[in-house]
C-alpha positions as CSV (number, residue, x, y, z in Angstrom):
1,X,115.4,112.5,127.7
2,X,117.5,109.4,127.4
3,X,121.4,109.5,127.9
4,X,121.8,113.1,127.1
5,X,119.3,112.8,124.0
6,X,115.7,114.7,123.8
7,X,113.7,112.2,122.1
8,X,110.5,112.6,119.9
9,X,108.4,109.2,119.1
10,X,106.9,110.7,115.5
11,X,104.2,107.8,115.0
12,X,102.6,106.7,118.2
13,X,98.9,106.2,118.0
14,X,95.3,107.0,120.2
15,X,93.5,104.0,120.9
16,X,89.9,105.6,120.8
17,X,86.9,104.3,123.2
18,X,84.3,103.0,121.8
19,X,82.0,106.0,122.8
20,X,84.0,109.0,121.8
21,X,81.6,109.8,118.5
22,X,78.7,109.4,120.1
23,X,79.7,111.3,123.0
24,X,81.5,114.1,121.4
25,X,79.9,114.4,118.0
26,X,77.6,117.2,117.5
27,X,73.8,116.9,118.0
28,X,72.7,117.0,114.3
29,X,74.7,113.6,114.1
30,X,74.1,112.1,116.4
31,X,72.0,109.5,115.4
32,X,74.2,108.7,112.5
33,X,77.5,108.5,115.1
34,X,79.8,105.7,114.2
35,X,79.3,103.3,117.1
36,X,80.5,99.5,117.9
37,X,78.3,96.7,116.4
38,X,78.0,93.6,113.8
39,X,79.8,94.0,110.7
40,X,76.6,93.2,108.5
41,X,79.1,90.4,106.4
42,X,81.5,89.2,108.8
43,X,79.2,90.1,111.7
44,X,82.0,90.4,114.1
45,X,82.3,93.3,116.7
46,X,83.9,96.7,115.0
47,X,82.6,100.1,114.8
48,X,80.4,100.8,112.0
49,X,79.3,104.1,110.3
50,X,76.5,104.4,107.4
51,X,75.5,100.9,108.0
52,X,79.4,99.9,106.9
53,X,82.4,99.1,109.0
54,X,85.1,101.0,109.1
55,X,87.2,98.5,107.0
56,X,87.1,96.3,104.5
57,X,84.5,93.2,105.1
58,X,84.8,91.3,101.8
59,X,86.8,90.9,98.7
60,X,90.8,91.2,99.6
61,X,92.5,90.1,103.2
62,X,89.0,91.4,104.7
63,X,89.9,90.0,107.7
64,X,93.2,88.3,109.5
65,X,93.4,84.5,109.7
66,X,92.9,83.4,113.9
67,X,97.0,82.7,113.7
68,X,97.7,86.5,112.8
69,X,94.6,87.6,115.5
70,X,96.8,85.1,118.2
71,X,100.2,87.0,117.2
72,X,98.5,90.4,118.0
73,X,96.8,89.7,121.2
74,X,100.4,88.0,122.1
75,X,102.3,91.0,121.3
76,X,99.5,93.9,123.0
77,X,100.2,91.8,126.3
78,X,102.9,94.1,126.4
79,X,100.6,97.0,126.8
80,X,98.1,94.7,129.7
81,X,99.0,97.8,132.5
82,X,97.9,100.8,129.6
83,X,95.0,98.8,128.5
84,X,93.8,98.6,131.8
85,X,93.2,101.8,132.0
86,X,91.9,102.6,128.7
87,X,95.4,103.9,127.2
88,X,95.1,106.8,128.8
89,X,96.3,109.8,128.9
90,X,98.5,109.1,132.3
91,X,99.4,105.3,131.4
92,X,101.3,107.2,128.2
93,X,103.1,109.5,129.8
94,X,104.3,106.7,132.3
95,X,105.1,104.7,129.4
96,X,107.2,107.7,127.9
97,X,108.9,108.3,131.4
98,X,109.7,105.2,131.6
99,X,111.5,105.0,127.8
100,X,112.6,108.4,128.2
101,X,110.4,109.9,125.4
102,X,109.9,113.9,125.9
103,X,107.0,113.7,123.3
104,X,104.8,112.0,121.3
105,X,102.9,112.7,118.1
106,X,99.7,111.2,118.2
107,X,98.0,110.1,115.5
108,X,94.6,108.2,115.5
109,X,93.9,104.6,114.8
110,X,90.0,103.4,114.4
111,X,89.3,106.8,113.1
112,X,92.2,106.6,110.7
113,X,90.6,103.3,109.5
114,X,87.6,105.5,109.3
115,X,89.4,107.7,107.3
116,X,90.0,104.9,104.7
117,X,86.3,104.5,103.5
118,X,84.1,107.0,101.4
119,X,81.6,108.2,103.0
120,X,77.7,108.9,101.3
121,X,77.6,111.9,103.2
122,X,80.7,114.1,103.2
123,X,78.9,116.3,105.6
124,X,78.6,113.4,108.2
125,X,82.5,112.5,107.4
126,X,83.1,115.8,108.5
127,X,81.4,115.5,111.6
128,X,82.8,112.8,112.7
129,X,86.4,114.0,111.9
130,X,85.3,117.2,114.2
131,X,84.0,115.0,116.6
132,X,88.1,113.1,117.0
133,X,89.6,116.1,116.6
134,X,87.8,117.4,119.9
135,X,88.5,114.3,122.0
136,X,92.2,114.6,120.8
137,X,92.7,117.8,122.3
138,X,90.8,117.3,125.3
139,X,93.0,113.8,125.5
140,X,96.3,115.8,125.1
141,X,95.4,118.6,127.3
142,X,96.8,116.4,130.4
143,X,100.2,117.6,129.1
144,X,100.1,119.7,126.2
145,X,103.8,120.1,125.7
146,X,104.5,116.4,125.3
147,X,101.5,115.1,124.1
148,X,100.8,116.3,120.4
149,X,98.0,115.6,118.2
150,X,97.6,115.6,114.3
151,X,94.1,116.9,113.3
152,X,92.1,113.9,111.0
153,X,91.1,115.9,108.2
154,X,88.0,115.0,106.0
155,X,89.8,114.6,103.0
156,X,86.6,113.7,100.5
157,X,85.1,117.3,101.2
158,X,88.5,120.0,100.1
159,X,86.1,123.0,101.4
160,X,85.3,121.1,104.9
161,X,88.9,120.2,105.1
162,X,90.1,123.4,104.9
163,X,87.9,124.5,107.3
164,X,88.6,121.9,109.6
165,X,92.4,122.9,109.2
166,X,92.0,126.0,110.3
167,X,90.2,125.1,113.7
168,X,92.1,122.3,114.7
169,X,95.0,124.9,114.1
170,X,93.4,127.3,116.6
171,X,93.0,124.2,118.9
172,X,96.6,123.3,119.1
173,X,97.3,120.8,116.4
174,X,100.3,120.1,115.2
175,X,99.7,118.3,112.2
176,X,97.3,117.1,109.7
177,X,97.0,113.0,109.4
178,X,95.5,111.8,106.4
179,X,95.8,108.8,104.3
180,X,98.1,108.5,101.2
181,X,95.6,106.3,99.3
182,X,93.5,107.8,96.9
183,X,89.8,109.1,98.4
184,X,87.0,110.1,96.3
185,X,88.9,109.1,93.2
186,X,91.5,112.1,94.3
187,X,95.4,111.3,94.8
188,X,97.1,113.8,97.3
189,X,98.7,115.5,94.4
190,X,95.9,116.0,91.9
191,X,94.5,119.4,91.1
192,X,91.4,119.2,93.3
193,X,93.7,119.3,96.7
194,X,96.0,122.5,95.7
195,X,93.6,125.1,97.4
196,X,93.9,122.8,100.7
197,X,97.6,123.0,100.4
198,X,97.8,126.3,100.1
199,X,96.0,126.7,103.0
200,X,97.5,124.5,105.2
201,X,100.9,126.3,103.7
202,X,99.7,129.3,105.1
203,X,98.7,127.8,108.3
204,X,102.6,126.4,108.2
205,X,101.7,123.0,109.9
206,X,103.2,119.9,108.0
207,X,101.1,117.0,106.6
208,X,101.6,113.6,107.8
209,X,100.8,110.5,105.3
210,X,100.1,107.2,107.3
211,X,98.6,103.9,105.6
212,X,96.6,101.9,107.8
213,X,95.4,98.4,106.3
214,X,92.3,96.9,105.2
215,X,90.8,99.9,103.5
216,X,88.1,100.2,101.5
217,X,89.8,103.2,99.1
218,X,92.2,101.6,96.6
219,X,95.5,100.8,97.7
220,X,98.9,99.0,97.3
221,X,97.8,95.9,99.6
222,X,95.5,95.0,96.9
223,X,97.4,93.0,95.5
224,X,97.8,90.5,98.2
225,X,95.0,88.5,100.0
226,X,96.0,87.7,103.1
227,X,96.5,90.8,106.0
228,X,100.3,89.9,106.4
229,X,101.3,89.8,102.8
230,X,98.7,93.2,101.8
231,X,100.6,95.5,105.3
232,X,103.8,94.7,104.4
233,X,103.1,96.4,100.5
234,X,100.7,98.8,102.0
235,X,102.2,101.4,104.7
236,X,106.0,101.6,102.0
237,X,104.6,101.4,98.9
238,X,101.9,103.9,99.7
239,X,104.3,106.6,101.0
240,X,106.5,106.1,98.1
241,X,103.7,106.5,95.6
242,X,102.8,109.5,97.6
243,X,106.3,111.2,97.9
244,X,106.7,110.7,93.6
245,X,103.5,112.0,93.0
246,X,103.8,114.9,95.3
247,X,107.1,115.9,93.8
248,X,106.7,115.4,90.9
249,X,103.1,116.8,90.2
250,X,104.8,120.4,91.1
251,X,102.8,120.4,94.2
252,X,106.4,121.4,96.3
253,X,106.9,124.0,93.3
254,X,103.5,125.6,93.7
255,X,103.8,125.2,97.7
256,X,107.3,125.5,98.4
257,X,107.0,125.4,102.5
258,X,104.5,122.5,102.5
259,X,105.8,120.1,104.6
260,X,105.4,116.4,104.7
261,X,106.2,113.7,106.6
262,X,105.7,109.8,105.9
263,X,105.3,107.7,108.8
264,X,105.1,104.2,110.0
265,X,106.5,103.0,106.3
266,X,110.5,102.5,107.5
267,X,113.1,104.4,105.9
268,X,115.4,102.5,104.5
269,X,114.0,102.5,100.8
270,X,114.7,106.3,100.7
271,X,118.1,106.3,98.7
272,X,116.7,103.4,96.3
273,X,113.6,105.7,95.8
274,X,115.5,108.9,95.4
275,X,118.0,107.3,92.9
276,X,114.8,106.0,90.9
277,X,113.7,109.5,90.3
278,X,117.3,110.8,89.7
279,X,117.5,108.1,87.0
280,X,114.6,109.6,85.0
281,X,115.0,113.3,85.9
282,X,118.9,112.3,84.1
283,X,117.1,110.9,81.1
284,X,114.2,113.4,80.7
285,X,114.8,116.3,82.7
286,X,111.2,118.2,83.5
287,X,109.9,116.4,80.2
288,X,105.9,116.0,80.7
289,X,106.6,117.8,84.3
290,X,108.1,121.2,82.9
291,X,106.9,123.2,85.9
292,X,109.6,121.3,88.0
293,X,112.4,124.0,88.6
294,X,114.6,121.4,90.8
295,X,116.0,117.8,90.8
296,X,114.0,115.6,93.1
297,X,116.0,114.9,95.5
298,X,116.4,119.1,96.4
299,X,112.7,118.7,96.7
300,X,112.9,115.9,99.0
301,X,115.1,117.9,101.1
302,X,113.3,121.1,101.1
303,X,110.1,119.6,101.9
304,X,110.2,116.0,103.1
305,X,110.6,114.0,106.0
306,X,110.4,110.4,106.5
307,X,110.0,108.6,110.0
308,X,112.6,105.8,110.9
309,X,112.0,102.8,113.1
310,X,115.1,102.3,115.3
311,X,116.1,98.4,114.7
312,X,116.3,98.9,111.0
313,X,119.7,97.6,109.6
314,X,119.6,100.1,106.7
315,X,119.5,103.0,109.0
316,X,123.2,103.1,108.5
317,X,123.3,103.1,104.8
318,X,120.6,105.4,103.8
319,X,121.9,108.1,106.6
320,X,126.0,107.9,104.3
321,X,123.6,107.8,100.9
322,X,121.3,110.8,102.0
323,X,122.4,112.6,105.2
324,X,120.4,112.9,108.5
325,X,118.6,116.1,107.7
326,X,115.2,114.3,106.5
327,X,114.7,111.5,108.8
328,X,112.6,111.0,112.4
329,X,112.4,108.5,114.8
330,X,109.0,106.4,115.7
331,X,107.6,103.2,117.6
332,X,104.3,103.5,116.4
333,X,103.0,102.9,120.1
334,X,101.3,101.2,121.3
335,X,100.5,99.0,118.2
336,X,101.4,95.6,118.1
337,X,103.6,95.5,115.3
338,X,106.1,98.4,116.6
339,X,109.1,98.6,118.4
340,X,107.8,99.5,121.5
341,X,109.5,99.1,124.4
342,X,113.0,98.0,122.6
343,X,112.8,100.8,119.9
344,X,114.9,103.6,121.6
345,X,117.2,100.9,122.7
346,X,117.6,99.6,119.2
347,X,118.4,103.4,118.4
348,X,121.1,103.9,120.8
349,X,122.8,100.8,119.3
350,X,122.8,101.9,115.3
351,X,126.4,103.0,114.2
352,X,125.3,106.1,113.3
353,X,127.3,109.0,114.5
354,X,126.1,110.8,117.7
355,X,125.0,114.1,115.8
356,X,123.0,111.6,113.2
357,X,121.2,110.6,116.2
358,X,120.4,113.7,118.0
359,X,119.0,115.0,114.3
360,X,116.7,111.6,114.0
361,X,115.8,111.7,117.3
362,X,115.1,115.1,118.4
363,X,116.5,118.2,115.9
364,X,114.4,117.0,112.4
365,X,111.3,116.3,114.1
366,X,111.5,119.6,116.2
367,X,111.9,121.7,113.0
368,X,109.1,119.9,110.9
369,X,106.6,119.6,113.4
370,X,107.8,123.2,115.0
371,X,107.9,122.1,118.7
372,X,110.5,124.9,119.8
């Protein structure tokens, strides 16, 4: 708690050791664990899976130019005590003492690069998405109330996926990450996904869309070559497509307690985005979607968050525009390009009202991610 407010950081991020799949993935795999080695085009040091790293090693922004590399390992000084000790478990919650922050929801970062290839073998993809999911837990289980994990879900296999929801839910999840790119020639809204929404509807979890760059599935970075210029298109333009298509494609009408919430893409484009689908639900109605029953932006409220950073000057506007209902907080910690530690401070300092702030700090995140 921070000057009176509870205060959930919505994107904050693992930083996975280099052993956990071949510690914690199951026997069968084991000799096909993803493990640390030389990318077989770049041949630099990344982990590697089916012979392939993670991301992307040729055609667009592959890799960063050295003066982006230099900006990173100058910003991550900021995290030299965490690092230290592996970011672990206790070096977080110091970190979130220190800031104030009652909880976290973590979400991965190699394996959500892993996520971001197609794997030969679903079967092995699903293996190595158990194999996460079990460290995750074990990692959060040094304070379970403040420390919460989103299950990685193997999105290229619906029947694994759904089985894989189910468990982690057992285990204490308390959402499901995936990435809003297209996988296995599937967007999240396409027919092929409905019977794992309906299961995770049931389960009454929400999902959580998070872009991570330099993927090999298709996505909005594309269109750029460098690593700057392809992150700032990907993580925004990737939760928009994903918000549209989700509305839109009636999956909020077939599923109408699905939750979702888009992280780590800022939330100032929200009222521009929601006035875009106004404009053409006043010109055609339903026409070419005639199972849509409601005007987007009463599905965007029903069923839709989207996570805030804390210095973002648009705050202001998009909270008069849209309300405070539908927005969260993040830092995405402990990543170099987030607003950790000045993010909170940032927050305190919008000139939002104080009941705006409690919502986006505490009250929206609490409801979606059902932490009372």
């Amino acid at each position: 708690m921070r000057n009176g407010y509870k205060i959930v950081d919505t994107d904050s991020h693992m930083m996975e050791p280099e052993w956990l799949w071949e510690r914690y993935i199951e026997d069968a795999y084991k000799s096909q664990a993803p493990k640390v080695g030389r990318a077989p085009v770049s041949n630099r040091r990344t982990f590697l899976v089916e012979g392939d790293s993670f991301v992307r090693e040729k055609g667009k922004y592959p890799m960063a130019a050295p003066a982006f590399l230099d900006a990173v390992k100058k910003a991550m000084a900021r995290f030299e005590r965490a690092s230290k000790t592996g970011f672990s478990a206790q070096s977080r919650l110091e970190d979130m003492d220190a800031q104030g922050v009652d909880v976290q929801i973590l979400y991965p970062t190699v394996a959500g690069q892993m996520l971001g290839r197609e794997f030969r073998d679903t079967k092995l993809l699903a293996a190595c998405a158990r194999a996460y999911n079990n460290w995750a837990a074990d990692y959060a289980a040094a304070a379970p109330e403040r420390l919460r994990w989103a299950a990685a879900l193997p999105m290229q296999d619906v029947e694994e996926a759904i089985k894989e929801a189910h468990r982690t839910a057992k285990m204490g999840c308390v959402s499901y990450y995936m990435r809003p790119n297209p996988v296995g020639g599937h967007n999240l809204w396409d027919d092929a996904l409905l019977p794992l929404w309906s299961e995770i509807e049931q389960i009454g979890k929400p999902i959580s869309t998070h872009e991570s760059a330099s993927s090999s599935v298709p996505g909005f970075g594309d269109r750029m070559d460098t690593h700057v210029s392809g992150h700032i298109l990907s993580h925004p333009f990737e939760a928009m497509a994903a918000m549209a298509g989700l509305i839109w494609y009636g999956v909020f009408e077939k599923f109408p307690k699905l939750k979702v919430i888009h992280v780590e893409a800022d939330g100032g484009w929200v009222p521009y985005w929601l006035q875009r689908m106004e404009q053409h639900w006043d010109f055609s109605g339903n026409a070419e979607h005639e199972y849509l029953t409601m005007r987007p932006t009463e599905y965007f409220r029903r069923n839709v968050c989207v996570a805030f950073r804390g210095d973002e000057p648009t705050m202001k506007a998009a909270i008069e525009l849209v309300g405070a209902d539908n927005f969260t907080w993040d830092t995405d910690y402990p990543h170099p390009d987030g607003t950790y530690p000045w993010g909170i401070e940032a927050m305190m300092k919008q000139p939002i009202s104080d009941e705006a702030r409690r919502k986006i700090f505490w009250d929206n995140a609490a409801r979606t991610f059902n932490l009372n």
